[in-house]
C-alpha angles and dihedrals in degrees: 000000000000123000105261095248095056090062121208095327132068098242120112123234128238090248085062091058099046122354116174085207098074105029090064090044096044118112092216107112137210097063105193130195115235129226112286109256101265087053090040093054089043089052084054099050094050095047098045087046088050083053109043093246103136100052116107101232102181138302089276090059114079091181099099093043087041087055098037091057093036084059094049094051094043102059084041093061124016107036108118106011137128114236139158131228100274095045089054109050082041093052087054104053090039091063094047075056103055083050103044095030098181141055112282144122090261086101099074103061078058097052105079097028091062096035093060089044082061088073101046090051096046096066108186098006114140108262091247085053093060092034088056098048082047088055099049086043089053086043098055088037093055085050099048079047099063101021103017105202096000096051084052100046086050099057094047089059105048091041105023099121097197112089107222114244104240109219123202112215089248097061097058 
């Protein structure tokens, strides 16, 4: 059964991977502000180049394109935002989600690579801010990696700390 803002498919919305709502009603303290979006982009090319990740290594690889696209999504969405712990670790592997889409074992060439970027684009955030937003991303990776969208969808449900509003018809 998907999650209902996911809709009949699947797929997760943009409002899965960041939403300003609750992250501004979520419990979860310290909030910290990320890296601007030149820095942020710089952060991921670094990272991905430390890595490998942006050499091509053959048509059977998906690495380079997983990353590519993982990089695209990610200074779209995330630069300059406040965020705690939780939100963080989950964005990220939402958006590893969005690009890989389905269980495999894609996800792991992912895992270190954007673990590590967590650190260049949390200047100045305690280190067991940035270890327990390491820890929620390998834990959502680990899900999309045996169960893809339903993993995920699992695991929000069970660990997402904002309570939804819930909103009558005659209050829109």
């Amino acid at each position: 059964m998907p999650y209902p803002e996911w809709g009949d498919f699947d797929v997760i919305s943009p409002e899965l991977i960041l939403n300003r709502d609750n992250e501004a009603r979520c419990p979860y303290h310290p909030k910290i502000a990320l890296v601007d979006a030149r820095p942020f982009d710089d952060a991921v090319e670094s990272t991905w180049n430390q890595y490998g990740l942006n050499e091509w290594k053959g048509i059977d690889d998906h690495t380079h394109g997983n990353a590519f696209n993982v990089q695209r999504l990610l200074c779209q969405m995330i630069p300059s935002e406040r965020l705690c712990a939780y939100h963080l670790g989950r964005s990220m592997a939402a958006v590893a989600l969005e690009v890989i889409g389905f269980p495999c074992n894609q996800y792991a060439p992912l895992v270190d690579p954007m673990s590590k970027l967590m650190e260049r684009v949390t200047i100045g955030a305690p280190p067991d801010y940035v270890s327990q937003a390491q820890d929620v991303f390998k834990e959502f990776m680990t899900a999309e990696q045996n169960d893809g969208a339903q993993g995920f969808a699992a695991l929000y449900r069970r660990t997402e700390p904002v309570v939804k509003k819930k909103v009558h018809w005659w209050q829109k």
